[in-house]
C-alpha positions as protocol buffer text, in pm:
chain_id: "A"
residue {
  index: 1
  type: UNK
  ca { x: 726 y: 4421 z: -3189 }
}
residue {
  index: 2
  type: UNK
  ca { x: 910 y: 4124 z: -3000 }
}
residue {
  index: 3
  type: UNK
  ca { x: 666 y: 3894 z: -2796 }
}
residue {
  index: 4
  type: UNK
  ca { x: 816 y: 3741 z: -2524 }
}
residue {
  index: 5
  type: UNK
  ca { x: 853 y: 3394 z: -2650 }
}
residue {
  index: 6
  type: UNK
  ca { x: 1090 y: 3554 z: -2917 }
}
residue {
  index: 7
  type: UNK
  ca { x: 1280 y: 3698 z: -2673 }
}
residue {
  index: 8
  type: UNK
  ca { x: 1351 y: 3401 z: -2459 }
}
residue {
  index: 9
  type: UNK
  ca { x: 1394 y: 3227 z: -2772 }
}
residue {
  index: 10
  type: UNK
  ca { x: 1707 y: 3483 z: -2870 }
}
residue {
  index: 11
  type: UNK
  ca { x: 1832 y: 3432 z: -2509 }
}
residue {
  index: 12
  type: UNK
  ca { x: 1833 y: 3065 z: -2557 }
}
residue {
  index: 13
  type: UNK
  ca { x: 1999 y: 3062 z: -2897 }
}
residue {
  index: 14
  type: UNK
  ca { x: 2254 y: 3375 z: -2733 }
}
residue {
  index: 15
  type: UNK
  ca { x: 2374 y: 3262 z: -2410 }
}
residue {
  index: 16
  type: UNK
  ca { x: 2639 y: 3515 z: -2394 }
}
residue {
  index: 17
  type: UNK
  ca { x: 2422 y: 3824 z: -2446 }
}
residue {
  index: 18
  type: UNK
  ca { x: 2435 y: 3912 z: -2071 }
}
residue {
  index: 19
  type: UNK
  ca { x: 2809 y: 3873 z: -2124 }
}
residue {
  index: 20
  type: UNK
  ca { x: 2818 y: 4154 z: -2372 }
}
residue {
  index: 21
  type: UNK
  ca { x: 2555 y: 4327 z: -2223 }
}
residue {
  index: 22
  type: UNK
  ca { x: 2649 y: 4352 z: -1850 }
}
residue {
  index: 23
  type: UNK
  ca { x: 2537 y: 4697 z: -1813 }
}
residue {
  index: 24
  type: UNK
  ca { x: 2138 y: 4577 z: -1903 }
}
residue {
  index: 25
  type: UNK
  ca { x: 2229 y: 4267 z: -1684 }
}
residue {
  index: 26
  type: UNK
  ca { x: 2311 y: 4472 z: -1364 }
}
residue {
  index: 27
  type: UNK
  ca { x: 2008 y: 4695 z: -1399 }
}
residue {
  index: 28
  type: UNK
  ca { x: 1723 y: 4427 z: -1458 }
}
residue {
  index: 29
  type: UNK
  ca { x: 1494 y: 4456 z: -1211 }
}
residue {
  index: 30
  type: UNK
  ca { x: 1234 y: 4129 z: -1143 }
}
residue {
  index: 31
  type: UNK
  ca { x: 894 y: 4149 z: -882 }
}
residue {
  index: 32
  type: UNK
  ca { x: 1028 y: 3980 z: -572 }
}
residue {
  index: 33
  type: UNK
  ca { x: 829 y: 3656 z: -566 }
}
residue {
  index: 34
  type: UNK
  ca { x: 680 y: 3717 z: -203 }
}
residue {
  index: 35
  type: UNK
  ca { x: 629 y: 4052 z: -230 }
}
residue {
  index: 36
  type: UNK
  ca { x: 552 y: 4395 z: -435 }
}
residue {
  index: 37
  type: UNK
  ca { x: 947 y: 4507 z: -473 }
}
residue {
  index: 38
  type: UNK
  ca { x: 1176 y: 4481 z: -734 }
}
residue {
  index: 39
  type: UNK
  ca { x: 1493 y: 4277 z: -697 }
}
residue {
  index: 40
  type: UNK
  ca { x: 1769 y: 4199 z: -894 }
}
residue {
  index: 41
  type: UNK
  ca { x: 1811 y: 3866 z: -1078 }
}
residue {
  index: 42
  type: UNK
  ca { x: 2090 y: 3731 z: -823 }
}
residue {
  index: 43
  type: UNK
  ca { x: 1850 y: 3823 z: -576 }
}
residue {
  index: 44
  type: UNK
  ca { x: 1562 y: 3621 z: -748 }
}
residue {
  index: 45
  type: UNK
  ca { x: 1765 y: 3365 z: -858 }
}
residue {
  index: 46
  type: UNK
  ca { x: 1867 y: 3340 z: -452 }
}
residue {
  index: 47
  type: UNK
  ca { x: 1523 y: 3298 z: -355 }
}
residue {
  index: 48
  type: UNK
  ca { x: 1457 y: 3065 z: -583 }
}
residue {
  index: 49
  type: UNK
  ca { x: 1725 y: 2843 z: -469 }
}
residue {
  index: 50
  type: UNK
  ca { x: 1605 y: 2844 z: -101 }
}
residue {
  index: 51
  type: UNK
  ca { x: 1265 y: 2774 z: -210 }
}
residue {
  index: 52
  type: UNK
  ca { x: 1428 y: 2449 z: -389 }
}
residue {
  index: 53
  type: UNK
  ca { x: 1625 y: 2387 z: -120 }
}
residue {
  index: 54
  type: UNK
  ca { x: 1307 y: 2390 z: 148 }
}
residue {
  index: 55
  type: UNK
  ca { x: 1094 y: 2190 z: -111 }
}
residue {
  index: 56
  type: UNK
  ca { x: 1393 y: 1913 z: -136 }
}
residue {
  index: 57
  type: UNK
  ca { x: 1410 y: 1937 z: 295 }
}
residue {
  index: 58
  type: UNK
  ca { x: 1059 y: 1861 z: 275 }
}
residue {
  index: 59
  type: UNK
  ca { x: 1048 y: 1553 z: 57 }
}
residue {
  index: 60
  type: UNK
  ca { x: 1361 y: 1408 z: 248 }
}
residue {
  index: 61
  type: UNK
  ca { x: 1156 y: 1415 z: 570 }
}
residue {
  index: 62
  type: UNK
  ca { x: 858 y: 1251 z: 378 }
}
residue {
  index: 63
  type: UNK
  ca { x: 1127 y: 1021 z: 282 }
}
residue {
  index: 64
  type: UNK
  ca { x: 1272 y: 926 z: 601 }
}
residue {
  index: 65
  type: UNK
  ca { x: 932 y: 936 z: 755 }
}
residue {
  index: 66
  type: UNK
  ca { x: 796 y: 657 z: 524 }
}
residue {
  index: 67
  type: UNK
  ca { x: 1127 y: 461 z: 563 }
}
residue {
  index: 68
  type: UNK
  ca { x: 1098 y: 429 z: 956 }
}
residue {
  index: 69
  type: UNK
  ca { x: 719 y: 362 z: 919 }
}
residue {
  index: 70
  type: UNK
  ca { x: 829 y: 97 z: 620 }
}
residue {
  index: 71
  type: UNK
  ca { x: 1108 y: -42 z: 937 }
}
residue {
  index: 72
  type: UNK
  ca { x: 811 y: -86 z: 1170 }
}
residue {
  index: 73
  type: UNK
  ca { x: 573 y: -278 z: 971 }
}
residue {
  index: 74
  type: UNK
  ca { x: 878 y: -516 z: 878 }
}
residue {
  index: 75
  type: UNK
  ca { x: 973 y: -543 z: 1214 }
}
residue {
  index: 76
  type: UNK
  ca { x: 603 y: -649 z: 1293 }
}
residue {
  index: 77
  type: UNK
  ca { x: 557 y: -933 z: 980 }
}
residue {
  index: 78
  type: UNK
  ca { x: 927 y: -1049 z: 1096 }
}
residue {
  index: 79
  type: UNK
  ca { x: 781 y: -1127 z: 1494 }
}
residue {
  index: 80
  type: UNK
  ca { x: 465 y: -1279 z: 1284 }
}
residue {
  index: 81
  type: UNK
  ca { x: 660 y: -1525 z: 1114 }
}
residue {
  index: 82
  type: UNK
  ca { x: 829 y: -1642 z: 1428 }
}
residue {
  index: 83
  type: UNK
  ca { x: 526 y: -1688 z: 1584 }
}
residue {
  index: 84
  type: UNK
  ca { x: 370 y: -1879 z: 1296 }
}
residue {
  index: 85
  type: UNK
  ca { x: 675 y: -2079 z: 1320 }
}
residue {
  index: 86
  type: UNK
  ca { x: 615 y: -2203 z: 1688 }
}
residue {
  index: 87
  type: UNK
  ca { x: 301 y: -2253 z: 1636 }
}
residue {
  index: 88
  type: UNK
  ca { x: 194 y: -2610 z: 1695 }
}
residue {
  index: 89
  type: UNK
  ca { x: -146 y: -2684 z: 1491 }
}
residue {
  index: 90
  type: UNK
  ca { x: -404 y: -2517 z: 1239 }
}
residue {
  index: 91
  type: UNK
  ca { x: -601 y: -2393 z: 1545 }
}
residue {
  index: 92
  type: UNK
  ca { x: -245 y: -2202 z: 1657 }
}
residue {
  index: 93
  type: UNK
  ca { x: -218 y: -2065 z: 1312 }
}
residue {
  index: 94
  type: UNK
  ca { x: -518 y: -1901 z: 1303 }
}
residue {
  index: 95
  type: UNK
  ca { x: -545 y: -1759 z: 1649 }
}
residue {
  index: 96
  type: UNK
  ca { x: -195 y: -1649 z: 1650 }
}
residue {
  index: 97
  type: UNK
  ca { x: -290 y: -1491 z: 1300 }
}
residue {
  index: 98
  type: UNK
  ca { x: -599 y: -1325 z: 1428 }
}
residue {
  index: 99
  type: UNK
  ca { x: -450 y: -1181 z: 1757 }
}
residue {
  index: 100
  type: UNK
  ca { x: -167 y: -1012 z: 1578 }
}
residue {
  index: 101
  type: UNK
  ca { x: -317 y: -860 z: 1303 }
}
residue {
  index: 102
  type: UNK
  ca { x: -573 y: -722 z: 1604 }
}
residue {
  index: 103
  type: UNK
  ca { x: -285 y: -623 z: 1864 }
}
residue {
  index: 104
  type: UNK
  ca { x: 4 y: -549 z: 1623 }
}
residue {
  index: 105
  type: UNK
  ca { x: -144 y: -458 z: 1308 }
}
residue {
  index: 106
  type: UNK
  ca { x: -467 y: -278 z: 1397 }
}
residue {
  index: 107
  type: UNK
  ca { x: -707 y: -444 z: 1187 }
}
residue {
  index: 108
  type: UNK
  ca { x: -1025 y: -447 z: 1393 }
}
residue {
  index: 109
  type: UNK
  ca { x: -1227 y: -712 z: 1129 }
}
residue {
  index: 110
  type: UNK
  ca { x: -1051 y: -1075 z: 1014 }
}
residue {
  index: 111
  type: UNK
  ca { x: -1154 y: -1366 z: 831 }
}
residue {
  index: 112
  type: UNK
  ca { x: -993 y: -1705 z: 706 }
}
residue {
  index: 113
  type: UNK
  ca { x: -1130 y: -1905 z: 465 }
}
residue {
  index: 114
  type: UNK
  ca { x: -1015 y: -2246 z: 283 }
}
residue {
  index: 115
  type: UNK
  ca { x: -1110 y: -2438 z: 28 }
}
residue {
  index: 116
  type: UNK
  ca { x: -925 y: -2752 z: -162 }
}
residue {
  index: 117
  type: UNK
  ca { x: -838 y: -2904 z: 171 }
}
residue {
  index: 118
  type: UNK
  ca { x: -942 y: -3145 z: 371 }
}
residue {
  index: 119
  type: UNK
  ca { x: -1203 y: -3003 z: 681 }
}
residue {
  index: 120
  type: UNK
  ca { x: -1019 y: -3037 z: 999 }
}
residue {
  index: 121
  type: UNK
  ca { x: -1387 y: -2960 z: 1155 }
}
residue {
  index: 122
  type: UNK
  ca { x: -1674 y: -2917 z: 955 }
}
residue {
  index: 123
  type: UNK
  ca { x: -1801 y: -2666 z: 1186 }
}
residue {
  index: 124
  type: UNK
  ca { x: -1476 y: -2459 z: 1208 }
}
residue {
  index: 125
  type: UNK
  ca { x: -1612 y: -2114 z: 1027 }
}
residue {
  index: 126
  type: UNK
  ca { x: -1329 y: -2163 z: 813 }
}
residue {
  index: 127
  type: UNK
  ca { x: -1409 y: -2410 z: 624 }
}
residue {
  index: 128
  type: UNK
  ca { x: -1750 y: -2290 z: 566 }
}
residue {
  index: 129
  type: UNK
  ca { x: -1858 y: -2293 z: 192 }
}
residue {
  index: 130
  type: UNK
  ca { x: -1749 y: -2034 z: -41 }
}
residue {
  index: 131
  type: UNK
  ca { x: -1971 y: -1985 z: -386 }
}
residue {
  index: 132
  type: UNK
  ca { x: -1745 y: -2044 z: -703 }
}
residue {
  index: 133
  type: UNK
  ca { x: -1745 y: -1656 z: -808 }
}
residue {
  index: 134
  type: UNK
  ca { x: -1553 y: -1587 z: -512 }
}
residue {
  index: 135
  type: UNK
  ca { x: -1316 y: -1871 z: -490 }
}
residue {
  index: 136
  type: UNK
  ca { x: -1260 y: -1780 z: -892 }
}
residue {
  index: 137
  type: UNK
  ca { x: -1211 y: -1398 z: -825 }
}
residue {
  index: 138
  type: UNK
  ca { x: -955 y: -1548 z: -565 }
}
residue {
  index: 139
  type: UNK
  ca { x: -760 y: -1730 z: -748 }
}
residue {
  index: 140
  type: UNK
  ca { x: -696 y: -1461 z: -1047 }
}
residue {
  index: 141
  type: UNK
  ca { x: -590 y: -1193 z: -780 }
}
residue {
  index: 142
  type: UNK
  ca { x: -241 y: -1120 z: -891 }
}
residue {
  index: 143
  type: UNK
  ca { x: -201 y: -905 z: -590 }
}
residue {
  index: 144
  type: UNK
  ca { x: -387 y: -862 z: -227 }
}
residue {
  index: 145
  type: UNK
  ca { x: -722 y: -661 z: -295 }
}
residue {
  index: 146
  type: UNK
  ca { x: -743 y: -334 z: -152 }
}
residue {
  index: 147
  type: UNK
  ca { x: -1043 y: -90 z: -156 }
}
residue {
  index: 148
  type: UNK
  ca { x: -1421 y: 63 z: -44 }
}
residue {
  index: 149
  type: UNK
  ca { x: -1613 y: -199 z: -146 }
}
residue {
  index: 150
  type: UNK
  ca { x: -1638 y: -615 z: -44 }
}
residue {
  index: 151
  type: UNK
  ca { x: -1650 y: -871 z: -303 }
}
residue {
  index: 152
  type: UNK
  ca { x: -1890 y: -1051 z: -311 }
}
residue {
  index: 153
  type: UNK
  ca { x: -2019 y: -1255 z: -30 }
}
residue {
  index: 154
  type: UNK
  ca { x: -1712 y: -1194 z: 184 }
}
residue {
  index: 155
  type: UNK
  ca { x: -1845 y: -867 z: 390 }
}
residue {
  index: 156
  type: UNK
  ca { x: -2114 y: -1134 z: 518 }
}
residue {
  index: 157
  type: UNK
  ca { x: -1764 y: -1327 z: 694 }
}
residue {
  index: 158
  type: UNK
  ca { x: -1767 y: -1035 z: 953 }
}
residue {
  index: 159
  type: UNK
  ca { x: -2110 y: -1109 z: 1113 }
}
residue {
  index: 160
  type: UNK
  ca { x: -2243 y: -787 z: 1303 }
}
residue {
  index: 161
  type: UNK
  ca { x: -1981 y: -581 z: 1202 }
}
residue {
  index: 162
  type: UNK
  ca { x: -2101 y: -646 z: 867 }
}
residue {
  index: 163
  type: UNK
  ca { x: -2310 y: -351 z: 801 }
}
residue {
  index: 164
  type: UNK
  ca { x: -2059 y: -159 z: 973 }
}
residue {
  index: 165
  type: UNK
  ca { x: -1748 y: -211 z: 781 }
}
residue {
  index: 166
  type: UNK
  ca { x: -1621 y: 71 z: 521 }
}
residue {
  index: 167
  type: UNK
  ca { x: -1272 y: -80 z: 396 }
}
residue {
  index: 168
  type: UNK
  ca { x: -1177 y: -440 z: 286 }
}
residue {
  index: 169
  type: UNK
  ca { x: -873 y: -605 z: 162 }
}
residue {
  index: 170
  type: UNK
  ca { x: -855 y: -1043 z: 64 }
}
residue {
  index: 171
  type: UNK
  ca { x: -485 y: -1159 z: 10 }
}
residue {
  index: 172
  type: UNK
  ca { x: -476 y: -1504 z: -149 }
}
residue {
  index: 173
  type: UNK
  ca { x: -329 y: -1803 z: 7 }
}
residue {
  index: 174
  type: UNK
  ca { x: -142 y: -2040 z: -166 }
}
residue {
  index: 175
  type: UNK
  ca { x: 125 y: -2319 z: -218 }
}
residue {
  index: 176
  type: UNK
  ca { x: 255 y: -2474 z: -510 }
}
residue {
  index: 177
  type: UNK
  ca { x: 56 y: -2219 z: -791 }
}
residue {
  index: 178
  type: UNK
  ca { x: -251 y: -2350 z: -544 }
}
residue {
  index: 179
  type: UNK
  ca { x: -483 y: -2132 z: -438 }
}
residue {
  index: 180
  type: UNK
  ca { x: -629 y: -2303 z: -130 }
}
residue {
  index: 181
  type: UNK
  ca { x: -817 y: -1987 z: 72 }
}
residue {
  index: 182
  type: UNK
  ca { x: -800 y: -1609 z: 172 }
}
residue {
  index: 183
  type: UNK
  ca { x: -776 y: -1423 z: 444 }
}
residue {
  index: 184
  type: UNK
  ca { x: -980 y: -1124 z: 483 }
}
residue {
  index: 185
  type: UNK
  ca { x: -951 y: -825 z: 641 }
}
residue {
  index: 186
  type: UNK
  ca { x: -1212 y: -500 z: 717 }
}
residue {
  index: 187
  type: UNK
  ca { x: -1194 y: -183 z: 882 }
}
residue {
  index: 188
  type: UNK
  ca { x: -1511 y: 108 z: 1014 }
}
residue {
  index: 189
  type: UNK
  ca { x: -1198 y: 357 z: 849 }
}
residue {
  index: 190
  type: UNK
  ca { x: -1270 y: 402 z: 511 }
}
residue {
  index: 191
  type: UNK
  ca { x: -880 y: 486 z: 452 }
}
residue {
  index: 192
  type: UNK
  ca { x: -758 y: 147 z: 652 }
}
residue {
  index: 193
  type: UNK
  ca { x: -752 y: -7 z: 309 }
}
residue {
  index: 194
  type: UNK
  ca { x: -750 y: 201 z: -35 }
}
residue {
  index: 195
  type: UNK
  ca { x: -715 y: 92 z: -407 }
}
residue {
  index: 196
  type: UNK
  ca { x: -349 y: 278 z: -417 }
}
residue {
  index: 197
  type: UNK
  ca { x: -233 y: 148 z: -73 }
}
residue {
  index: 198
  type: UNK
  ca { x: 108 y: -12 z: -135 }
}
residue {
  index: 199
  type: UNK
  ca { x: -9 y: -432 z: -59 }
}
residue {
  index: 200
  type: UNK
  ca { x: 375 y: -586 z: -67 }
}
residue {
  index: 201
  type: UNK
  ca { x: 371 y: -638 z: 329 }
}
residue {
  index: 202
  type: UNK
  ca { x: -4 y: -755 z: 292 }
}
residue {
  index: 203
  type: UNK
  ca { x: 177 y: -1038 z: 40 }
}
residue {
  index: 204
  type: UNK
  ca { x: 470 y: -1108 z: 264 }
}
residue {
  index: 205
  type: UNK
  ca { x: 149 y: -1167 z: 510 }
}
residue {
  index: 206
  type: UNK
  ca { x: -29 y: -1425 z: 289 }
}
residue {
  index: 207
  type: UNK
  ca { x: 295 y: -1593 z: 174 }
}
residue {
  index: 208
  type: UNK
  ca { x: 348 y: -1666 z: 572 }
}
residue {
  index: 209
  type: UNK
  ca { x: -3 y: -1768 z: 660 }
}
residue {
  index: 210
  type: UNK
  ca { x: 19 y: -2021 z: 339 }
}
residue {
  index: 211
  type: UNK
  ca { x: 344 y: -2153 z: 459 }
}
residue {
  index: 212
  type: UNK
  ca { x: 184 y: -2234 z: 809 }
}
residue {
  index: 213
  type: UNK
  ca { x: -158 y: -2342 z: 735 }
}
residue {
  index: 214
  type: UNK
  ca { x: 5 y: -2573 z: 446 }
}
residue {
  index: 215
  type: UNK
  ca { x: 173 y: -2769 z: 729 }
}
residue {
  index: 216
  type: UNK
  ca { x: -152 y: -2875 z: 906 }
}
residue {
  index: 217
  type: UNK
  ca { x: -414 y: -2917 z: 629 }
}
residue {
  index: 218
  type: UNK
  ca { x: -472 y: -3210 z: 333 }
}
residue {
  index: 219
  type: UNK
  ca { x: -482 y: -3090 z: -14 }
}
residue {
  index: 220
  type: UNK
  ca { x: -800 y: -3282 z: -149 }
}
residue {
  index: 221
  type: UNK
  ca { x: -885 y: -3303 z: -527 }
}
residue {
  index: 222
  type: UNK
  ca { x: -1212 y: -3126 z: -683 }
}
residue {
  index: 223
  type: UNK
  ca { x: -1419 y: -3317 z: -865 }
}
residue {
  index: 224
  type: UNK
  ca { x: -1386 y: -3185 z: -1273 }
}
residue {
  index: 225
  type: UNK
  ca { x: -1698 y: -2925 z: -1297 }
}
């Protein structure tokens, strides 16, 4: 007896059987995919192109969906950089970075911090000390960090919202292969940042925020460890 991969195996190797066989053709009879009846194989073959058909509508509307939401989040780093552009000092940089990325970008938790330049204000939280680990994991981030879990010290950068905080993502800043500081970010959501987000408007972020805090800050040489 035949099994059934022989069989499809002859109708692969004899693609005109049905040709010389139209009479076994017209009276196959299939289950109906949705149902208990038996349908021809046009009829099958029918519903199985619709079922295509809806699968493909689906995945264009995904699609478009992720396009328009891609549009908006350009549209919001484009208005970013033009403010970054008027703004006037370090001080402006920062605020105007913090205030967007609270009123335009949703992200409830941020924190700047630099290192290799010169301290505008000692006390200015951002130029608090950063231990070496960090400033090393920094600097060999290919790509912005995304996920569940704060490295290192940095989760300590959000004060009382600290214990609170269930997503993180650093994206490096830097100028001239330089990395000079990072700015963190932290959400209560535990799906505001994920390892398999996409992180290319996150870069487009840092690249701006390096360009602008470049302008107002001294690179200063580190003393050989």
């Amino acid at each position: 007896m035949l099994t059934t991969d022989q069989v499809a195996e002859f109708l692969r190797q004899n693609p005109g059987f049905f040709e010389n066989h139209v009479d076994i053709l017209m009276n196959l009879q299939i289950p109906h995919p949705h149902g208990g009846r038996a349908v021809s194989i046009g009829e099958r073959q029918l519903v199985a192109v619709r079922e295509k058909a809806k699968l493909l509508e689906e995945k264009l509307r995904e699609l478009i969906q992720f396009g328009e939401e891609n549009d908006a989040v350009g549209d919001k780093v484009h208005r970013l950089a033009c403010r970054l552009m008027d703004a006037p000092s370090l001080d402006a940089s920062l605020d105007t970075l913090y205030l967007d990325l609270l009123d335009h970008f949703a992200v409830p938790h941020v924190a700047v911090r630099l290192w290799r330049v010169a301290e505008e204000n000692p006390d200015t939280k951002e130029f608090a000390p950063v231990a070496g680990e960090m400033r090393e994991f920094v600097e060999k981030m290919a790509a912005p960090y995304c996920g569940n879990h704060a490295v290192y010290e940095s989760q300590a950068w959000f004060g009382e919202a600290a214990p609170h905080l269930k997503s993180f993502s650093l994206v490096p800043l830097r100028r001239d292969d330089a990395t000079f500081g990072v700015v963190a970010l932290a959400s209560e959501d535990p799906k505001r940042f994920y390892p398999e987000m996409g992180t290319l408007h996150l870069a487009r972020i840092g690249d701006l925020m390096s360009h602008a805090l470049w302008r107002f800050v001294t690179p200063v040489r580190e003393p050989a460890a």
